[in-house]
DOSE-773072 format. One line per 10 residues: their letters; for each residue z, y, x of N, C-alpha, C, O. Coordinates in nm, 2 decimals, always signed. Layout:
BEGIN
A) Z:Y:X:Z:Y:X:Z:Y:X:Z:Y:X  ...
This chain:
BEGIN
XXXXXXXXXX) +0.00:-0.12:+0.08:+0.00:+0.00:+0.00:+0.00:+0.13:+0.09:-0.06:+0.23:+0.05  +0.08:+0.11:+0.21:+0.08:+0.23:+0.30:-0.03:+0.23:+0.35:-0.02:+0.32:+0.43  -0.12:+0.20:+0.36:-0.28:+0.21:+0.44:-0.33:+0.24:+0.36:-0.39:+0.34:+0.40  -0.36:+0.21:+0.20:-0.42:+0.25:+0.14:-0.41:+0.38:+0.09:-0.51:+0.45:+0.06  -0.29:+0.41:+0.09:-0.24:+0.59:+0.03:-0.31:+0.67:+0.18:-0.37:+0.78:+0.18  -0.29:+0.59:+0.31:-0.32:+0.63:+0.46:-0.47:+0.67:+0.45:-0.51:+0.78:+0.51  -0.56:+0.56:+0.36:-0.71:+0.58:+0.34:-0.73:+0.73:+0.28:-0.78:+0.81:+0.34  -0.69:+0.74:+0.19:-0.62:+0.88:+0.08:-0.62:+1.00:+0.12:-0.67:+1.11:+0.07  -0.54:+0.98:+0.22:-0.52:+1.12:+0.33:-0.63:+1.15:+0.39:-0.71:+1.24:+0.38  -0.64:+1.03:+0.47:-0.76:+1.07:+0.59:-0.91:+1.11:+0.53:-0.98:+1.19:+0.58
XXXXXXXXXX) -0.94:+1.05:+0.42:-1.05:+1.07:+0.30:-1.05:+1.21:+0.22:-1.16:+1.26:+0.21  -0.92:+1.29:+0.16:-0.91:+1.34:+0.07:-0.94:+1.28:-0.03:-0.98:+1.36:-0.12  -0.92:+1.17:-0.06:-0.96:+1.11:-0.21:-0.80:+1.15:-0.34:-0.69:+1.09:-0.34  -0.84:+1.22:-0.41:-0.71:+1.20:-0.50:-0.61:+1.32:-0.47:-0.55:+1.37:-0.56  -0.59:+1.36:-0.34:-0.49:+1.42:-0.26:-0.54:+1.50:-0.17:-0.63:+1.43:-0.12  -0.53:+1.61:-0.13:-0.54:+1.70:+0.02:-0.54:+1.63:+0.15:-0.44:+1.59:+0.21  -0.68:+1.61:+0.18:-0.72:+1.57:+0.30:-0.59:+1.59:+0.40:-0.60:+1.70:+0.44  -0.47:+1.51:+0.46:-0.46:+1.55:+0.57:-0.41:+1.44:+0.69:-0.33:+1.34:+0.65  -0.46:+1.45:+0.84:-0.47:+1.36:+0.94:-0.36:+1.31:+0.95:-0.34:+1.19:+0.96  -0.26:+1.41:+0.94:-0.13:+1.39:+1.01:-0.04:+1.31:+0.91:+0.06:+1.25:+0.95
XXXXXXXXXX) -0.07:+1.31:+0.76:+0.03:+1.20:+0.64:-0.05:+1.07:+0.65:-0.02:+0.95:+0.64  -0.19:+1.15:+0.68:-0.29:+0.97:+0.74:-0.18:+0.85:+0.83:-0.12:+0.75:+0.81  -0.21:+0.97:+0.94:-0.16:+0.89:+1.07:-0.03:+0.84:+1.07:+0.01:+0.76:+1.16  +0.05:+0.87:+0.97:+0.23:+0.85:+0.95:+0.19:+0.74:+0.86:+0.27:+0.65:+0.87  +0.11:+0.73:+0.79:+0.12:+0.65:+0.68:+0.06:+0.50:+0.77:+0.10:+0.38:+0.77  -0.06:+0.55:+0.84:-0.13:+0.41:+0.91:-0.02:+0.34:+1.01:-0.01:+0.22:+1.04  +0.05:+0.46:+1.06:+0.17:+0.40:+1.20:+0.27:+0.34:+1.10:+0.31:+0.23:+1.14  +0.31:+0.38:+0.98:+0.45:+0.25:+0.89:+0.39:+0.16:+0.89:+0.43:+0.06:+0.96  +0.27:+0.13:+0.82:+0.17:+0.03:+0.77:+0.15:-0.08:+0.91:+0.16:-0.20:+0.91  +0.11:+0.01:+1.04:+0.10:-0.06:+1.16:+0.24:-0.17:+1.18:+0.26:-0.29:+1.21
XXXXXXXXXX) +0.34:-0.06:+1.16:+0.47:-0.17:+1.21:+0.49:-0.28:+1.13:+0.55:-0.37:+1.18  +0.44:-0.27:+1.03:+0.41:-0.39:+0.92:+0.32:-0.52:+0.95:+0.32:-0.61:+0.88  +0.23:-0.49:+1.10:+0.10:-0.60:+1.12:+0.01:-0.57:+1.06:-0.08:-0.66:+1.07  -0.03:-0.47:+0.99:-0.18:-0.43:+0.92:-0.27:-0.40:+0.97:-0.30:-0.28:+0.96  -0.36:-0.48:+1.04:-0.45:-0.45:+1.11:-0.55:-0.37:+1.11:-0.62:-0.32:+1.20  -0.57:-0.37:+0.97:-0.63:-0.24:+0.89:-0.61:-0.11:+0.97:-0.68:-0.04:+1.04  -0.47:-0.12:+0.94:-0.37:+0.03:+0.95:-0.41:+0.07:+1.16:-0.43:+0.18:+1.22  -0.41:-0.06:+1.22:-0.43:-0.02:+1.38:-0.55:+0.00:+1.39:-0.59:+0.10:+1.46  -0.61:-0.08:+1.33:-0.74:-0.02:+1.36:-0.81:+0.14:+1.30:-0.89:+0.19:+1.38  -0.80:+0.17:+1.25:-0.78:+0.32:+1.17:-0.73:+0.44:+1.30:-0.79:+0.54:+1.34
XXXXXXXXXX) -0.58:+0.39:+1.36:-0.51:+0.42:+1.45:-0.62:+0.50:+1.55:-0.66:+0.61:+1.59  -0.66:+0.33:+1.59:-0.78:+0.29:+1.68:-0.93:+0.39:+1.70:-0.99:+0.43:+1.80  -0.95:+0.41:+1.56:-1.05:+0.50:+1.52:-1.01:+0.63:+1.56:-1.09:+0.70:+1.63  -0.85:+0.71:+1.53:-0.86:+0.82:+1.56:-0.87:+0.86:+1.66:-0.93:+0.96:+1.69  -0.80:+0.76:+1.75:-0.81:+0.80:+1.92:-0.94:+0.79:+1.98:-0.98:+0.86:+2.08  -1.02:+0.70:+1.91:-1.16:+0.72:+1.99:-1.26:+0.85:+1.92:-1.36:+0.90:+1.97  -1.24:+0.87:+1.87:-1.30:+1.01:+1.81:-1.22:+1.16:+1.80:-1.27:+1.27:+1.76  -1.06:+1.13:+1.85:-0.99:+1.25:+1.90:-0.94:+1.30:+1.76:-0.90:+1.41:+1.77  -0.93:+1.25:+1.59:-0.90:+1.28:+1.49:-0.76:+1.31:+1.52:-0.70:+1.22:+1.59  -0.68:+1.44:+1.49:-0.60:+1.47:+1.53:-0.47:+1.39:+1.60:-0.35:+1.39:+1.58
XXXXXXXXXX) -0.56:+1.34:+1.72:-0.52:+1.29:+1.84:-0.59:+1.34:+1.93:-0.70:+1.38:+1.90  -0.52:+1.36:+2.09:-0.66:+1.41:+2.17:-0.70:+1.31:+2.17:-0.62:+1.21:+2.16  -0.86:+1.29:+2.19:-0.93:+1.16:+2.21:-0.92:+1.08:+2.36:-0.95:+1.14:+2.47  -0.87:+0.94:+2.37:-0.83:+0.89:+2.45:-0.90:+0.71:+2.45:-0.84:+0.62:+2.40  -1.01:+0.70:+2.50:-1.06:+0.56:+2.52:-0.95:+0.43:+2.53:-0.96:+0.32:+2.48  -0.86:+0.48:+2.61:-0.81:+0.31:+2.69:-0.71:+0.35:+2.55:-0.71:+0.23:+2.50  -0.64:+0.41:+2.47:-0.54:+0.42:+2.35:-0.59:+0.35:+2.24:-0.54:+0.26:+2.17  -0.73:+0.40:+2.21:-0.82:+0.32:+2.12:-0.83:+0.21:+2.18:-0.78:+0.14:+2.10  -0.86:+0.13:+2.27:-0.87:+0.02:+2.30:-0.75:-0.07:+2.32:-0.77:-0.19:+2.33  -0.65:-0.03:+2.33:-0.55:-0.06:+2.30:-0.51:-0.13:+2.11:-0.47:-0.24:+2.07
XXXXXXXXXX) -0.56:-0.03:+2.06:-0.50:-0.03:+1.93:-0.64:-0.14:+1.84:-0.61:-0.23:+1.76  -0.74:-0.12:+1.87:-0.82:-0.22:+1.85:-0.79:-0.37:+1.85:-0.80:-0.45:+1.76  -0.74:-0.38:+2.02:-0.70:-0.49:+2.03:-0.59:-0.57:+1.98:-0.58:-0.69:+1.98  -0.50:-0.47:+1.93:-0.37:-0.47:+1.86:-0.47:-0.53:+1.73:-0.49:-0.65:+1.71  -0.51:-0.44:+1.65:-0.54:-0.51:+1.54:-0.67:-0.63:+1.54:-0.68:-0.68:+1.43  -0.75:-0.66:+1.64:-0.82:-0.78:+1.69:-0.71:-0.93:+1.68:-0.74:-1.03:+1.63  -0.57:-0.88:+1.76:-0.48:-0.96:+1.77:-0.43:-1.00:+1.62:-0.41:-1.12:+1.59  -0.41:-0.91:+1.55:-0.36:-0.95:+1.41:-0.46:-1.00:+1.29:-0.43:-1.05:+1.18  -0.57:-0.97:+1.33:-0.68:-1.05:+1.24:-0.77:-0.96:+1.21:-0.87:-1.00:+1.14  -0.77:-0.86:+1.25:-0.87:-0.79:+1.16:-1.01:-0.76:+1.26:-1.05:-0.67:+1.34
XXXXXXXXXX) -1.07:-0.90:+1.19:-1.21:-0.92:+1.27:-1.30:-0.78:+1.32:-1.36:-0.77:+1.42  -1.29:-0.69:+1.24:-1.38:-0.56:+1.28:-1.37:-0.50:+1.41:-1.46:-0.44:+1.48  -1.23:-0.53:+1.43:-1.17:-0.46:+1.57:-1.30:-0.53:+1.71:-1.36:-0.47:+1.80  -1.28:-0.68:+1.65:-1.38:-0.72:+1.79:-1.53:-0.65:+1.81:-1.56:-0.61:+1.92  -1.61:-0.64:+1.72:-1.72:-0.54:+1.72:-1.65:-0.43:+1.81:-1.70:-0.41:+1.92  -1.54:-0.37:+1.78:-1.52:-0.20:+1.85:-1.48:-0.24:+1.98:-1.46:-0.14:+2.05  -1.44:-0.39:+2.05:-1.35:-0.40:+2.14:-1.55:-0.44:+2.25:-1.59:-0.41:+2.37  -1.58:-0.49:+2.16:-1.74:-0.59:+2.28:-1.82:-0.42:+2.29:-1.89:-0.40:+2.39  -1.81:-0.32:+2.19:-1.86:-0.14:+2.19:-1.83:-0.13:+2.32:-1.90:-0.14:+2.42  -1.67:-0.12:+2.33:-1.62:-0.03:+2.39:-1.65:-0.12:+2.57:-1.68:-0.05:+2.67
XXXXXXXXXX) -1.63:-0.24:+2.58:-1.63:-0.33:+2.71:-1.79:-0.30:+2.73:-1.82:-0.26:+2.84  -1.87:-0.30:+2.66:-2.05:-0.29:+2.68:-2.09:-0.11:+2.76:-2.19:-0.07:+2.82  -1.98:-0.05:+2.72:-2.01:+0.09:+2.77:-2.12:+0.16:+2.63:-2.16:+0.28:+2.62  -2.14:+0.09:+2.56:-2.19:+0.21:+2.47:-2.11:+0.31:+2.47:-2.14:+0.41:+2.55  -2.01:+0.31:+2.40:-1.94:+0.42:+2.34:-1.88:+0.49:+2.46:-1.86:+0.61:+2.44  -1.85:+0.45:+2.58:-1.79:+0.50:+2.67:-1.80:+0.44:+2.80:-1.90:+0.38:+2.84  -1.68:+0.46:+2.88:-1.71:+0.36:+3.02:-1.57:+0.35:+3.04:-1.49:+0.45:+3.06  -1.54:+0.23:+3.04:-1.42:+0.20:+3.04:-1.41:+0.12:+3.17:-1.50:+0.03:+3.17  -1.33:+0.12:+3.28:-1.31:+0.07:+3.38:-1.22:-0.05:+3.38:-1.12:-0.03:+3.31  -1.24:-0.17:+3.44:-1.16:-0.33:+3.40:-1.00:-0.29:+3.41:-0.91:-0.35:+3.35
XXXXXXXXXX) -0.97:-0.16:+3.52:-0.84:-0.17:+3.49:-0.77:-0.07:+3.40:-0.65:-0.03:+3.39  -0.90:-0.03:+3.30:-0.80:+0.05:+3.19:-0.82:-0.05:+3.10:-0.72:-0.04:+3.03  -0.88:-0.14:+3.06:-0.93:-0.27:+3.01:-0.83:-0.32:+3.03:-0.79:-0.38:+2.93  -0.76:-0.33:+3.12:-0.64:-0.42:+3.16:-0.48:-0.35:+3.13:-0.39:-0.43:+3.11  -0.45:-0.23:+3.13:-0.38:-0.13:+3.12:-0.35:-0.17:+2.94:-0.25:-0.21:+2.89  -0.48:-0.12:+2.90:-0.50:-0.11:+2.75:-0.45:-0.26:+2.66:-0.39:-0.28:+2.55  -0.50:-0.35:+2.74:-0.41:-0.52:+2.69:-0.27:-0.49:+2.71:-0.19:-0.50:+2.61  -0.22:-0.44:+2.83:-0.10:-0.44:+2.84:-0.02:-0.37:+2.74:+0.09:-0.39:+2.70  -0.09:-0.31:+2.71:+0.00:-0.18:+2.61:-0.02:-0.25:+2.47:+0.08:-0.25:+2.39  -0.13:-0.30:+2.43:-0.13:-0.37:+2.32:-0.05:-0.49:+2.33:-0.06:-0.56:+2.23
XXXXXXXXXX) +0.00:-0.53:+2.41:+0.06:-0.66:+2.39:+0.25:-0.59:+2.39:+0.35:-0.65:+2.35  +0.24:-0.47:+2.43:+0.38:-0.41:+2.40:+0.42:-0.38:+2.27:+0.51:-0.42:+2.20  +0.32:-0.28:+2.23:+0.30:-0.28:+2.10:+0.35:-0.40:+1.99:+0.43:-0.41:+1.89  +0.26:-0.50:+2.06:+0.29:-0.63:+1.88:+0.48:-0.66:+1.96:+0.56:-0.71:+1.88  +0.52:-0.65:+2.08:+0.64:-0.69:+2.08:+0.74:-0.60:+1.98:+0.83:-0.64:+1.92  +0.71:-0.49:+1.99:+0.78:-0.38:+1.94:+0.74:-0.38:+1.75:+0.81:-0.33:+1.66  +0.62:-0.46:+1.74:+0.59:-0.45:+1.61:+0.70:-0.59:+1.55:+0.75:-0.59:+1.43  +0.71:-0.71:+1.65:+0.74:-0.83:+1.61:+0.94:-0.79:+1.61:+1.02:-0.84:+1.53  +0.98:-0.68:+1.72:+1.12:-0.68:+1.67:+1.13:-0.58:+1.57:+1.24:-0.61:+1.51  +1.08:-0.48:+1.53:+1.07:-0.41:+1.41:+1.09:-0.55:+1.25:+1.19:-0.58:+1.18
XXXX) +0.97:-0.60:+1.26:+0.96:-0.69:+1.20:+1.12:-0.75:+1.15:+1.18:-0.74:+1.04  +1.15:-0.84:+1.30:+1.26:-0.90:+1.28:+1.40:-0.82:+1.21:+1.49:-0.87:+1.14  +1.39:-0.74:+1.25:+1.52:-0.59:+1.16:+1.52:-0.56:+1.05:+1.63:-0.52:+0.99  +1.38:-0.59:+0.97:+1.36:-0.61:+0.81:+1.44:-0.66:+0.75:+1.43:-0.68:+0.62
């Protein structure tokens, strides 16, 4: 439900377009495993939506939601490793796993506190 109200924001559908109740709403939904919600995340940082834009953070969060299921992410993860979209170097590639694999720990003891 929080991703979808997240969709809401970042759309203006229904409600006043805004990035920042987006991005709050996609980060609860994230702590939740919604890979929807990371990948969204994922999206702002590669296009700088009120985030500065940051390659290896998006690939990060991709891979975060790649990890939780949400097949789409791999299309943006084989983008991002191919250099279309950018040029990502093996050790921000490697940087960026690491940080996503911090992430689902932080997502998995959140979880556990439920």
């Amino acid at each position: 439900a929080q991703c979808s109200l997240g969709d809401m924001y970042y759309y203006g559908k229904a409600v006043p377009q805004s990035y920042e109740r987006a991005s709050a709403l996609y980060t609860m939904s994230s702590m939740r495993g919604c890979g929807k919600a990371q990948y969204k995340i994922a999206e702002m940082f590669l296009n700088g939506v009120f985030v500065q834009q940051n390659y290896e953070e998006a690939y990060s969060w991709f891979y975060l939601a790649f990890l939780s299921g949400y097949e789409q992410a791999g299309q943006k993860l084989e983008e991002l490793e191919s250099g279309k979209v950018c040029k990502l170097f093996q050790f921000q590639i490697a940087n960026a796993i690491f940080k996503a694999r911090d992430k689902l720990e932080d997502i998995q003891d959140f979880q556990d506190d439920e």
